[in-house]
N, C-alpha and C positions, 0 to 999 in steps of 0.2 A: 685984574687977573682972572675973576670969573668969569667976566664977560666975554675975554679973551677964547675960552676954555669953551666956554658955551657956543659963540662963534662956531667952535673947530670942530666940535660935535654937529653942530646944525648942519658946516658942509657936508661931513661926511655922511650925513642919513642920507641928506640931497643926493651925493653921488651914488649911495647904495640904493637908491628906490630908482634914479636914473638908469646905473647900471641893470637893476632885476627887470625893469622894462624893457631895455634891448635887449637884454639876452632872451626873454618872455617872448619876443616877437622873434627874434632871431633863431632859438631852438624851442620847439615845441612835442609833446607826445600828447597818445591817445591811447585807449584798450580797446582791441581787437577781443570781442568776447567770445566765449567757446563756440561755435558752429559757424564763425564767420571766419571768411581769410581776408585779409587787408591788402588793399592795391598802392602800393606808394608808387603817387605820379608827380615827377620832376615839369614844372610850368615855365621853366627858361632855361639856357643855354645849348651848349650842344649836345647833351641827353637827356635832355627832355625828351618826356614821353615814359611808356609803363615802364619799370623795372623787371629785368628777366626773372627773379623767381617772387612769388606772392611771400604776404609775410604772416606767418604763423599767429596764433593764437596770444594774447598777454598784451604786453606794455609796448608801443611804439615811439622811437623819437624820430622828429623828422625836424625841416625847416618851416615854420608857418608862411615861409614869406616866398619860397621856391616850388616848396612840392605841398603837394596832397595828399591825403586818405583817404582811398573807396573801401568800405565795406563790402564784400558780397558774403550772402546766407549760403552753406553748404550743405544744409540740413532740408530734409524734404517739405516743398512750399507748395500750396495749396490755390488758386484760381478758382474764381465761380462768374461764367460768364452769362449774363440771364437777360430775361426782358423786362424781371420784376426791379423797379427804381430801388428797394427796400433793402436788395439783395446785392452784393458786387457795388460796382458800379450806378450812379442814377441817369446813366445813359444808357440803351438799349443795346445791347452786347451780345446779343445770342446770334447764333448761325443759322443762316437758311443757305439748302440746297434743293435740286431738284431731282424727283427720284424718276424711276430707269421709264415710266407710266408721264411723265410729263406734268406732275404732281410737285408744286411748292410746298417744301416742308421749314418748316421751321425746330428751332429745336434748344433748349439752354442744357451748357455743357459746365460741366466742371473738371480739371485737369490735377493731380500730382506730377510735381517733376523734380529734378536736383540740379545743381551746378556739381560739376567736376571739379574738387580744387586746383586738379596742374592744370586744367584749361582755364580759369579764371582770366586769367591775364590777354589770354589770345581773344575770351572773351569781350574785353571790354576793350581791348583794340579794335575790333571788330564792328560793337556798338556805342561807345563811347556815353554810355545809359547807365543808370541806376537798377538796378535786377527787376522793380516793379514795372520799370516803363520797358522792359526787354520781352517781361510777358505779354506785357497787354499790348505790345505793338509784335513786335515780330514771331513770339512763339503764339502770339492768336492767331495771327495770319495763315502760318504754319498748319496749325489744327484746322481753321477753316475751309483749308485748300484741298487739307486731308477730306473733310466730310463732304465737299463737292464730288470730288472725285470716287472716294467708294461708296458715298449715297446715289450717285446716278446707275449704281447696279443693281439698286431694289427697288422692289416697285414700292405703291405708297400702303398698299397693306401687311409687306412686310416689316416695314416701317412703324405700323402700329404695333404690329404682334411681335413675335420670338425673334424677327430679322434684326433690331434694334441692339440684342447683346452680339448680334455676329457683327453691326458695324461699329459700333464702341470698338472690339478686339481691331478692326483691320485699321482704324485707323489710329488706335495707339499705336501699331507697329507700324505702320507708314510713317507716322512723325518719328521715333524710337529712331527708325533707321536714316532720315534725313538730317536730325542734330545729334547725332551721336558725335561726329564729328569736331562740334562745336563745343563739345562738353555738358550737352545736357541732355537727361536721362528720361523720362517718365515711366511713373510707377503704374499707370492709371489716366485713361480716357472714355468721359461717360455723360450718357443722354441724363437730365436729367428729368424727373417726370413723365409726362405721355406728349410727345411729339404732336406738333399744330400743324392743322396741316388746313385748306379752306372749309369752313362750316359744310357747306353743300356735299364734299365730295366727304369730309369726316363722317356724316350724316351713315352716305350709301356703303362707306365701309363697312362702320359698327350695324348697319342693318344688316350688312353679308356678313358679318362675324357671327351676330347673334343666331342668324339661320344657320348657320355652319356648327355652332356649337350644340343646336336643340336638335339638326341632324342626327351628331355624333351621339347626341342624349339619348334620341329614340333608338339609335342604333343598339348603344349598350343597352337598353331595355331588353332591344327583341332578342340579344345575344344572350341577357340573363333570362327572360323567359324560354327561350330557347331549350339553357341547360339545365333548368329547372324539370323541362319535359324529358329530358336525357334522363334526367335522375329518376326522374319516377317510373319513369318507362323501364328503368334498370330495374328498378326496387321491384316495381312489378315481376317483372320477367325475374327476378330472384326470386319473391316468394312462388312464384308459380313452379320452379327447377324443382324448390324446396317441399311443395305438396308434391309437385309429381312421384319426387324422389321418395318421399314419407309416405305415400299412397304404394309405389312400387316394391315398398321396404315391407309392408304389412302384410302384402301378396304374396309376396315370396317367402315370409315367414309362415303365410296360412298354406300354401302349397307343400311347403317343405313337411309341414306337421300333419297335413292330410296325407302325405306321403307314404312318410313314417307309420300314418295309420294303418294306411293298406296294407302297405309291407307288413307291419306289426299281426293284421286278419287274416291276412297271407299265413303266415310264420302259424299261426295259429290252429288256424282251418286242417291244414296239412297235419299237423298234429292231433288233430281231434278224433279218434279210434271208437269204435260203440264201447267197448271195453273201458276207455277212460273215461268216457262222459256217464259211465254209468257209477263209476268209484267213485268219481264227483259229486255226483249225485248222491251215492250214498253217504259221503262224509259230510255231507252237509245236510242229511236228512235228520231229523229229532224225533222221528219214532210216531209221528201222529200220521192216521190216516184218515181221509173225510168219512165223514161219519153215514152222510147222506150220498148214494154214487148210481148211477144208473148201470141197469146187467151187461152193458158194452161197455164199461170203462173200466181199463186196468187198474190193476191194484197198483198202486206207485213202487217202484222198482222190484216187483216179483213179477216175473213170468212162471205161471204155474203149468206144470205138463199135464196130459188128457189122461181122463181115467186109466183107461186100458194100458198104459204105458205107467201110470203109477203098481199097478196090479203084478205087472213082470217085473216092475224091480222089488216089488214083496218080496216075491216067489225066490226070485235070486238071492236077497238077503236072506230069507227061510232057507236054502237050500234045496228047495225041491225046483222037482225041473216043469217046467211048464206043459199042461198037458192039451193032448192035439184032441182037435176038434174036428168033428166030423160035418161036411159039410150037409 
């Protein structure tokens, strides 16, 4: 009876590990992780081929034995195409073009770009790739084609100098506008490093850079000693306004006060009477006379009248009348 029992259990594990197996081959899922959308593609019958809309984010079930799952990245992917083995790729992957001077440039680029999720599909209809091999084959070619075409508009020393960030711009937008289309976007295309270009002819550039730049040196020199001479020549010609003006300010005040003086001697003079100068005199006399004076010199402020003329005013004061003389 056990045996029996044990039997009926054995088959049935049998059929259940049997059954979990077909069904394991027969429906299968996958996770589509966040920034990826997933391509279910049907491998027989009559629709086969992509399905019309992508499938979102999370848990997929499908058939392991009919269809497939593509991944593509929606998120922004990064390229670095270069000649260093270390870098990218360990095959030589950089871009040469030839600029507008008949000048071989070489040059390693790095690229940003996106996938569009609703083109995804039309995507990979299209390429029938994996998004890595979509870069490095078709969107290189793409950028490469760009940097022929707007690097043959500069010469090869604009190419070393400032011209370098105007061909990065023209040919991000040249590619930008060729797969936009297709669903893909870039953020960003750009020179990396300092552009190769032949030893010999690199040489004769940076020799005419470096002239070019010790020009522009001397030049700013002579322009700063230039204003240097402005300034001082200003400064001069200020303080010199400044004394003229301090010189012409002392003139006019010693004119003005000599003026005043005249006027003042003037004003003075006119008023000066015998009569006053002699009250003056006397209020400012203290009663001393020189002691020592010779018989010409007056007595200080008397005038003394003549004999004869003191003698008739006697008389007059006595009352008696003056008597006549006979000649």
């Amino acid at each position: 009876m056990l045996d029996r029992i044990g039997r009926q259990l054995l088959v049935i594990a049998v059929v259940a590990i049997v059954i979990f197996v077909v069904a394991r081959n027969l429906v299968g899922f996958t996770y589509v992780q966040p920034g990826y959308v997933g391509i279910k593609v049907k491998l027989y019958g009559t629709e086969r081929g992509v399905q019309d809309l992508p499938i979102v984010t999370g848990r997929v079930w499908y058939n392991p034995w009919t269809e497939k799952i593509y991944d593509f990245p929606t998120f922004l992917q990064y390229k670095v195409w270069t000649a260093n083995p270390n870098e990218g790729s360990r095959n030589d992957e950089s871009i040469t073009f030839v600029t507008k001077d008949r000048i071989q440039a070489n040059v390693d680029v790095s690229v940003a770009y996106q996938f569009m999720p609703n083109k995804v599909p039309e995507l990979f209809i299209k390429f029938r790739s994996a998004p890595d091999v979509i870069a490095d084959t078709y969107i290189r070619s793409r950028v490469r084609d760009a940097f022929v075409r707007m690097g043959s508009g500069l010469n090869a020393m604009d190419v070393l100098g400032a011209g370098v960030s105007t061909l990065d711009a023209d040919v991000k937008n040249a590619v930008d506008r060729e797969m936009a289309g297709l669903g893909i976007s870039f953020d960003y295309v750009s020179v990396i490093g300092k552009p190769r270009l032949p030893q010999q002819i690199q040489d004769a550039i940076e020799a005419a850079l470096t002239a070019t730049q010790q020009a522009q040196t001397a030049q700013n020199q002579v322009a700063v000693a230039e204003a240097q001479a402005r300034q001082k020549v200003a400064v001069a010609e200020g303080n010199a306004r400044a004394l003229r003006a301090e010189a012409q300010g002392r003139a006019d005040a010693l004119l003005t006060e000599k003026q005043a003086e005249a006027k003042a001697n003037q004003l003075i003079a006119a008023s000066m009477t015998p009569e006053l100068i002699r009250y003056l005199a006397i209020q400012r006399w203290r009663g001393e006379v020189p002691m020592y004076s010779s018989s010409q010199a007056p007595i200080p402020f008397m005038s003394l009248p003549d004999a004869q003329q003191m003698q008739s005013d006697g008389r007059q004061s006595a009352g008696m009348k003056p008597s006549r003389t006979t000649p």
